[in-house]
C-alpha positions in Angstrom: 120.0 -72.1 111.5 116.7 -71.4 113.3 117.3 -74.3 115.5 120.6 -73.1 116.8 118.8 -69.1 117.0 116.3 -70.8 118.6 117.5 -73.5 121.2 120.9 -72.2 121.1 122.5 -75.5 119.4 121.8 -78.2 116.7 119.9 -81.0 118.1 118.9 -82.2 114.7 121.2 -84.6 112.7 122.4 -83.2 109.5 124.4 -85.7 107.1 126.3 -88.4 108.1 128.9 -91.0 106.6 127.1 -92.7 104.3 124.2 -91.3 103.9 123.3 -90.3 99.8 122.3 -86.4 98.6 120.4 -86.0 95.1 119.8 -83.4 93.3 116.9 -83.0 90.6 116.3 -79.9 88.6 112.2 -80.0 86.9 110.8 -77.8 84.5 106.8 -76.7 85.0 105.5 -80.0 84.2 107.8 -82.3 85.9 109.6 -83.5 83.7 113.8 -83.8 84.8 115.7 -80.8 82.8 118.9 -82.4 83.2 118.9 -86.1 85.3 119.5 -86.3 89.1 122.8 -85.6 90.5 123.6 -88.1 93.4 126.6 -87.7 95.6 127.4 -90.5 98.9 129.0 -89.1 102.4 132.5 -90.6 102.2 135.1 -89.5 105.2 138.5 -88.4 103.3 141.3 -90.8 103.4 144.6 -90.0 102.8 146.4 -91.2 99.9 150.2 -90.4 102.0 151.5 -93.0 105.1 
């Protein structure tokens, strides 16, 4: 958001096809409160001809 405030558009790449998000929640000491949720880019396909 600052970029685009800033230089008017997004110059830096975001996520891509592919590319793999996780997600880890820790409590105080470190230690993973519930495992890491990962999710991977895929474009939508169609199921219908």
């Amino acid at each position: 958001m600052l970029e685009i405030l800033n230089k008017g558009e997004a110059k830096t790449p975001f996520l891509e096809f592919g590319d793999e998000a996780r997600i880890t929640m820790q409590d105080e000491t470190g230690r993973n409160i519930f495992g890491d949720i990962r999710q991977k880019l895929q474009q939508y396909q169609s199921s219908q001809s």
